[in-house]
C-alpha positions as CSV (number, residue, x, y, z in Angstrom):
1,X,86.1,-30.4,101.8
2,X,86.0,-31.0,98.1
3,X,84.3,-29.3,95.4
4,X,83.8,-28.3,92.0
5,X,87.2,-27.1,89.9
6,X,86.5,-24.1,87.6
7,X,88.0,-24.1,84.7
8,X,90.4,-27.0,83.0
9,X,90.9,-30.5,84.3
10,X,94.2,-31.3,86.2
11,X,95.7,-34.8,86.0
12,X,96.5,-35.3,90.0
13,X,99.0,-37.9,90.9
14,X,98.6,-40.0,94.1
15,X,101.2,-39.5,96.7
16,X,101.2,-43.7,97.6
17,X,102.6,-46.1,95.0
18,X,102.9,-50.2,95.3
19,X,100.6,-52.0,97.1
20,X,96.7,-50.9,97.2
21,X,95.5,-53.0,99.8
22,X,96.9,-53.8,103.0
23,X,96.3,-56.1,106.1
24,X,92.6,-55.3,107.9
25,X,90.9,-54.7,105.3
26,X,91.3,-50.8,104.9
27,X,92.8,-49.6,100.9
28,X,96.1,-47.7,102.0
29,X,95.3,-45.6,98.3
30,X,92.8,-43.6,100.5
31,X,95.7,-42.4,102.7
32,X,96.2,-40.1,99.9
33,X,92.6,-38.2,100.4
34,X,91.5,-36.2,103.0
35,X,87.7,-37.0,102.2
36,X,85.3,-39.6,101.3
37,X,82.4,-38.4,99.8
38,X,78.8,-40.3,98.8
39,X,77.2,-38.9,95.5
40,X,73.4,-38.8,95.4
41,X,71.5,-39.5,92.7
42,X,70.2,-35.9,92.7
43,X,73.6,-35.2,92.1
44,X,74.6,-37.6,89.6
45,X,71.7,-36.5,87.1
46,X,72.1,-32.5,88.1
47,X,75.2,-32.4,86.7
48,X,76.5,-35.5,85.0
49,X,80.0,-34.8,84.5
50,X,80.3,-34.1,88.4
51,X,82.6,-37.2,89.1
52,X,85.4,-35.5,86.6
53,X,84.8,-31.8,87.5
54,X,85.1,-33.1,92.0
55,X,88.0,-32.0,93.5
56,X,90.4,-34.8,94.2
57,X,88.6,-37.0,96.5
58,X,87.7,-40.6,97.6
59,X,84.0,-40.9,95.4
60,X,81.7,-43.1,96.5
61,X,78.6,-44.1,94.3
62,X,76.1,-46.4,96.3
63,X,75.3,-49.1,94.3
64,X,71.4,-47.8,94.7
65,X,71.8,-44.8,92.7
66,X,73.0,-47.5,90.0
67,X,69.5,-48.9,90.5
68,X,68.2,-45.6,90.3
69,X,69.7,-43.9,87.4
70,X,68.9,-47.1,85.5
71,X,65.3,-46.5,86.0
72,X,65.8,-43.1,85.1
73,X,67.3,-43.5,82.0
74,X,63.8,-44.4,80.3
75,X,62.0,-41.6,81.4
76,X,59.9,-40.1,78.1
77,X,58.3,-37.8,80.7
78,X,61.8,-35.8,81.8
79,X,64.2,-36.1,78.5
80,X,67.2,-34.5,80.4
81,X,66.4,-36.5,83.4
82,X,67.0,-39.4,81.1
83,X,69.5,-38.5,79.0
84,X,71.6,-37.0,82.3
85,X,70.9,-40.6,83.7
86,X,72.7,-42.2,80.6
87,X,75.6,-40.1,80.5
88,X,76.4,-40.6,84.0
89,X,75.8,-44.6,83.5
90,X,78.1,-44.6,80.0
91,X,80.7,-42.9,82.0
92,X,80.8,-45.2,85.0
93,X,80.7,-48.2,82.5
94,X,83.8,-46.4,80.7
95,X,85.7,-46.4,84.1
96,X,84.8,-50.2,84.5
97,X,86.5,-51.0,81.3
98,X,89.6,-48.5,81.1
99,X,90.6,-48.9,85.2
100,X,89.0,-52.0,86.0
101,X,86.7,-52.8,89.1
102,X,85.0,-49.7,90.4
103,X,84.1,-52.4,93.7
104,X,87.8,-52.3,94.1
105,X,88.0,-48.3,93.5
106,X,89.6,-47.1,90.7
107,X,91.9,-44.0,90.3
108,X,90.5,-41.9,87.3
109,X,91.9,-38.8,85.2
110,X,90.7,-36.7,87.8
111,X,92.7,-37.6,90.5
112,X,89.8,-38.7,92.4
113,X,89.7,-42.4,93.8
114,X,86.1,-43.6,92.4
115,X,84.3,-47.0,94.2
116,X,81.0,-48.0,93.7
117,X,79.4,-49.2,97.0
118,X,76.9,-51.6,98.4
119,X,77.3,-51.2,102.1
120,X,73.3,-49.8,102.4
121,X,71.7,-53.2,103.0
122,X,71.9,-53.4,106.6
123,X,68.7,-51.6,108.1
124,X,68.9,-53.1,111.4
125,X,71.5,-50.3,112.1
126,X,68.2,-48.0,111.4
127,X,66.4,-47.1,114.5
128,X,63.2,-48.8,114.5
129,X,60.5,-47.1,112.2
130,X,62.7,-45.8,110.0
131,X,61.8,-47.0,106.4
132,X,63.4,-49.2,104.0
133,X,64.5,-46.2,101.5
134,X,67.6,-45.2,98.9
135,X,67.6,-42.2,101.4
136,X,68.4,-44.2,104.3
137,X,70.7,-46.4,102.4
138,X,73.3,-43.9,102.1
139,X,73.4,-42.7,105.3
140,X,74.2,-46.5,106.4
141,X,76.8,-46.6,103.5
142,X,78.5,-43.3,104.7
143,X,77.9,-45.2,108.5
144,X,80.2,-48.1,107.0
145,X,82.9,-45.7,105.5
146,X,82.9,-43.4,108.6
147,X,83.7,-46.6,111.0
148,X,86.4,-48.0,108.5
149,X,88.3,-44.8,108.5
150,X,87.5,-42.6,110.6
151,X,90.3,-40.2,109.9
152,X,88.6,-39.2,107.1
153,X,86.0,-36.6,106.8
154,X,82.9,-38.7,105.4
155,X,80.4,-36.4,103.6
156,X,77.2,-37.2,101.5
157,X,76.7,-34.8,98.5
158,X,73.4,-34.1,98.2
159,X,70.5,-31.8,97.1
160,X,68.1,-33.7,98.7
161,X,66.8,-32.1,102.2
162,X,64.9,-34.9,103.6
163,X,68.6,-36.7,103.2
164,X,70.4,-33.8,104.0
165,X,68.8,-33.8,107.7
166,X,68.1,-37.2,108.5
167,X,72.0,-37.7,107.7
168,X,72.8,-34.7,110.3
169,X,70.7,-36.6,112.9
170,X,72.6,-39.7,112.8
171,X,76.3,-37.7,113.0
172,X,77.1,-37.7,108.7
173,X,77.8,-35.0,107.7
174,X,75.9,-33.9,104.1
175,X,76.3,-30.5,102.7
176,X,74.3,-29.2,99.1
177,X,75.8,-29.1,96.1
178,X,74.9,-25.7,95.0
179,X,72.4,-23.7,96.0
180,X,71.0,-22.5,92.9
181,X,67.8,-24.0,93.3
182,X,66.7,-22.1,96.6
183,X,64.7,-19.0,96.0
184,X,67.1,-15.7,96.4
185,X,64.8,-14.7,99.9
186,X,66.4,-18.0,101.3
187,X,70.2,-17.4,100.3
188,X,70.2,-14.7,102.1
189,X,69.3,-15.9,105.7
């Protein structure tokens, strides 16, 4: 599974060159990754510069958390909320215009293969009484990623726990980034 690199950032080269897309649908430039990972909001705004510092992976941003960190990026009451929320917004808008469609995917400095999803919409797949949330629409964007490749390990990124177990119950897997937040009583269980 991917992570954070310590230390300087590598330029990584993909292993495929030519052709990016190829016949059913599925981006051959993923062959290249071992794993597809969904970024949280939580995650975006903990630590803004996340996308750059990930191991090379296949990084997927649900178009929600768009939605999200927009609305975040006005909050007077949490000034690092906000400001986190703009940085991570100016630097997704900078991959738009220096590798083009981040829909499409885009390979960045990184190495890592960056898309923006919006695979969350389709709550049917929800069993019934589960709520119309962000929460849940990652789960059914990781759902959609998982059934298109499913040679790849699909993860959700998260600091959330609500997410973090409802995601387990429907087969995603979701791991925390960090666990500096948890009291030192619970690290050590």
């Amino acid at each position: 599974m991917g992570g954070c690199r310590q230390g300087r950032l590598q330029v990584w080269r993909r292993r495929d060159s030519g052709n990016t897309r190829n016949k059913g649908n599925k981006d051959s430039r993923l062959a290249a990754y071992e794993n597809i990972e969904l970024f949280d909001t939580c995650i975006l705004v903990g630590k803004p510069n996340i996308i750059e510092m990930y191991d090379p992976s296949v990084i997927v941003i649900p178009g929600y958390a768009i939605e999200e960190l927009d609305q975040l990026k006005t909050d007077n009451r949490r000034a690092i909320v906000a400001r986190n929320a703009r940085a991570v917004l100016l630097q997704l808008h900078y991959y738009k215009n220096r590798y083009g469609s981040l829909v499409k995917g885009v390979q960045i400095a990184s190495g890592s293969l960056l898309f923006i999803d919006h695979n969350g919409n389709n709550f049917y797949k929800l069993p019934m009484g589960m709520a119309r949330k962000n929460d849940n629409r990652i789960i059914l964007a990781a759902m959609v990623w998982q059934r298109k490749y499913p040679s790849h390990e699909v993860t959700i990124i998260t600091n959330d726990v609500s997410l973090n177990l409802t995601a387990d119950t429907y087969g995603i897997n979701a791991k925390d980034y960090g666990h500096d937040w948890l009291p030192e009583k619970l690290q050590t269980v």
